[in-house]
C-alpha positions in Angstrom: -20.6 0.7 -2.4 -18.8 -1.9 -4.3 -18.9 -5.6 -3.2 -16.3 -6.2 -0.3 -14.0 -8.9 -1.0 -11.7 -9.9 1.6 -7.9 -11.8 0.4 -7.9 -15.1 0.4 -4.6 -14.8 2.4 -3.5 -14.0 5.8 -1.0 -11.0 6.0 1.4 -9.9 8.4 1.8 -5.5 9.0 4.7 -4.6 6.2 6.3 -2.3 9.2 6.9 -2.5 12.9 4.2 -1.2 14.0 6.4 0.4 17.1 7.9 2.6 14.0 4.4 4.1 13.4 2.8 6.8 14.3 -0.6 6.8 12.6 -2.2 4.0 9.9 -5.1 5.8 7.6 -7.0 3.9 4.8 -9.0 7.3 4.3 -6.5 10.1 4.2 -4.8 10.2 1.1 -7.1 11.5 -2.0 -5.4 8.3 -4.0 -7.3 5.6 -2.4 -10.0 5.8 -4.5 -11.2 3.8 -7.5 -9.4 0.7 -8.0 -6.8 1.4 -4.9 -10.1 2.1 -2.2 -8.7 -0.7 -0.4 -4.8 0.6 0.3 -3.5 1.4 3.5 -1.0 4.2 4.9 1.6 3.8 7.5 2.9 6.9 8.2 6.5 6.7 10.4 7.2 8.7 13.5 8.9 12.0 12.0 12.1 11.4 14.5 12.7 8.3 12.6 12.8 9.4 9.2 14.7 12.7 9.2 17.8 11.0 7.3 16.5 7.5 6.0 13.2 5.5 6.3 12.2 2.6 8.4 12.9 -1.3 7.3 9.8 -2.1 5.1 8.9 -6.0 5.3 7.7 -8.8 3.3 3.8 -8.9 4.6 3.4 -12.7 3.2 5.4 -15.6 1.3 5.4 -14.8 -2.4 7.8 -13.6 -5.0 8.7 -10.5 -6.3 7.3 -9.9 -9.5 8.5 -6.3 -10.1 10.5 -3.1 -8.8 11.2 0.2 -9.4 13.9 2.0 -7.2 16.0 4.4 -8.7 13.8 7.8 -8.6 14.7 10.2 -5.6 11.5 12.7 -6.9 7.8 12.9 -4.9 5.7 15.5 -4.5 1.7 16.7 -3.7 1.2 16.9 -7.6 -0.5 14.0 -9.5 2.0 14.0 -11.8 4.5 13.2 -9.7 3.1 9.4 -9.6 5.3 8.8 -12.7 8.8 8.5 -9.8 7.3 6.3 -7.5 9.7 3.7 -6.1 7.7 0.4 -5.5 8.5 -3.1 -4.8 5.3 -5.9 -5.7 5.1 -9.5 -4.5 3.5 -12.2 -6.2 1.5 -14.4 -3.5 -0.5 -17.8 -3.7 -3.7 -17.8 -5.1 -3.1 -15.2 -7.6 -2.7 -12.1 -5.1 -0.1 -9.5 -4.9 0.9 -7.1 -2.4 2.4 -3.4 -3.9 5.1 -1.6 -1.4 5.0 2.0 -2.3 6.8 5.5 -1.9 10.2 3.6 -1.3 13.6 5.3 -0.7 15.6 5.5 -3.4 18.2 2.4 -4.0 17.0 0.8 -0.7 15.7 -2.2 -2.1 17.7 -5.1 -1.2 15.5 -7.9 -2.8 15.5 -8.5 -7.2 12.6 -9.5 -9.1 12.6 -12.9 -9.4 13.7 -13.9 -5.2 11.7 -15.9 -3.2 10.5 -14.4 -0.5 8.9 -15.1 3.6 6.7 -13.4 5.8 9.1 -10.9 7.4 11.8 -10.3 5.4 13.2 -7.1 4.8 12.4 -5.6 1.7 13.2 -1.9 1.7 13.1 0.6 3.1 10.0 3.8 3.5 10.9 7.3 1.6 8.9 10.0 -0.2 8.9 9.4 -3.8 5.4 9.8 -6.1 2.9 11.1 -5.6 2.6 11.2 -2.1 -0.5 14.3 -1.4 -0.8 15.5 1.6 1.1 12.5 4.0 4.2 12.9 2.8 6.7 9.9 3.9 5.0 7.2 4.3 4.2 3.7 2.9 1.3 3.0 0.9 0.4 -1.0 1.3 -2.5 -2.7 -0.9 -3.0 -6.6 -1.6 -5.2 -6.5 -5.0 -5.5 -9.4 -7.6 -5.7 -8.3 -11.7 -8.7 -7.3 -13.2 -9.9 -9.9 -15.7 -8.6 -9.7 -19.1 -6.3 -7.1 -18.4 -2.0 -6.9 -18.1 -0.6 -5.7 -15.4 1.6 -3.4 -17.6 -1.6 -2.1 -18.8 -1.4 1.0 -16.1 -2.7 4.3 -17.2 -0.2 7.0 -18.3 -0.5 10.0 -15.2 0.8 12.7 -17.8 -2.3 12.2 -20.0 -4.6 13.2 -16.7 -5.2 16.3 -15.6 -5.3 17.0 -11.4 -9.1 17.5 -11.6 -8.8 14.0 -13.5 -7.4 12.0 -10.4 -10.8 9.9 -10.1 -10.4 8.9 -13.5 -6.9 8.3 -13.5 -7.1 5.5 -9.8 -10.2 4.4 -11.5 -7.6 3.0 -15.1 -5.3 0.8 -13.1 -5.7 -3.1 -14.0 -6.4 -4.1 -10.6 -8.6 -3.7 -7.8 -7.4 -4.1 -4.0 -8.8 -6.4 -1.8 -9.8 -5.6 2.0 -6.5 -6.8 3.9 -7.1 -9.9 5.7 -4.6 -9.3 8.7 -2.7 -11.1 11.0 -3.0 -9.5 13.9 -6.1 -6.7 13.5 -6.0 -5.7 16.8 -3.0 -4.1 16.8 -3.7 -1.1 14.5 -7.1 0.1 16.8 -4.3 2.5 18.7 -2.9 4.0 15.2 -6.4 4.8 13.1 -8.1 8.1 13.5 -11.1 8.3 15.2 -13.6 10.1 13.6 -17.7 10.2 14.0 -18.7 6.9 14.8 -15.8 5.3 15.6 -12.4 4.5 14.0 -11.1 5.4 10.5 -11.8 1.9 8.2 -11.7 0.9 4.8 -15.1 -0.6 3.4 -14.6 -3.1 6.1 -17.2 -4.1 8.9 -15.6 -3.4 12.0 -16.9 -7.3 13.0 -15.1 -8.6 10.2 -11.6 -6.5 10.9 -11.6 -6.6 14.7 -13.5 -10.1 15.6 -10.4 -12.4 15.8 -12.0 -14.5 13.8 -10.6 -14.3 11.1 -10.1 -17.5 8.9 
């Protein structure tokens, strides 16, 4: 197991977690390699049948990129290449990535100032979204060193069998989510043998309400 490194900041949830029905750091067959620390939220079917739910700013920062125009997602690796994201620039060299978005639901330019809390987007399907469907995939990572973040792997030079590889090529590596409020999201992880569903954190690091 790789060395856990927790963000240096503190982050609120991106979503009301009232809108959620289940949070999963495990489920999707993307969180692997150099994403191992994302998060899902996965809204409450009812509430996504003809848009998504308000996605939020999780910390100050400014928005450092976007894509929002594709309307395409699918179970299929390749389907990565149409995924609507927003990504915040943070102090101390962290950034937080909003993924899956609806299409032209952004309501924030590269380049804005952001605070904790403000409304972002909004949650959709597009990507490469496996087996969750809508939902909204959250990391905070910081740049590996020496490499761009335009330096991300091309998906239509990997084969399925190849996802590994391909999560394993981005220029980044996610960083176990300091949160807020920790507490909150006991109710909404699986439980599974042993316990709840966690990233590679302890569970007396992520539930000790300690945290600095």
């Amino acid at each position: 197991m790789n060395t856990i490194i927790m963000s240096r900041n503190i982050y609120d949830f991106p979503i009301c977690l009232q809108n959620v029905r289940k949070v999963t750091y495990r489920e999707s067959p993307a969180h692997i390699g150099c994403l191992g620390e994302a998060i899902d939220f996965i809204p409450h079917e009812h509430l996504v049948v003809k848009k998504g739910v308000r996605v939020y700013a999780s910390a100050k920062g400014v928005v450092s990129r976007l894509s929002i125009k594709n309307d395409r997602g699918g179970s299929k690796l390749w389907y990565d290449k149409f995924g609507n994201y927003i990504m915040i620039k943070h102090p101390g060299g962290e950034f937080s990535v909003y993924e899956h978005l609806e299409k032209n639901s952004a309501v924030v330019n590269v380049g804005d100032e952001v605070k904790c809390g403000k409304y972002i987007a909004n949650t959709g399907d597009t990507g490469y979204v496996a087996c969750l469907k809508h939902h909204l995939h959250y990391a905070v990572f910081v740049p590996i060193e020496g490499r761009d973040l335009d330096d991300e792997p091309d998906v239509t030079k990997f084969k399925e069998d190849e996802r590994k590889l391909y999560f394993e090529s981005f220029p980044y590596e996610t960083q176990s989510i300091t949160w807020k409020n920790p507490d909150l999201l006991k109710p909404l992880l699986p439980k599974i043998e042993g316990g709840l569903e966690l990233g590679h954190i302890p569970v007396e690091r992520l539930f000790s309400g300690l945290l600095k």
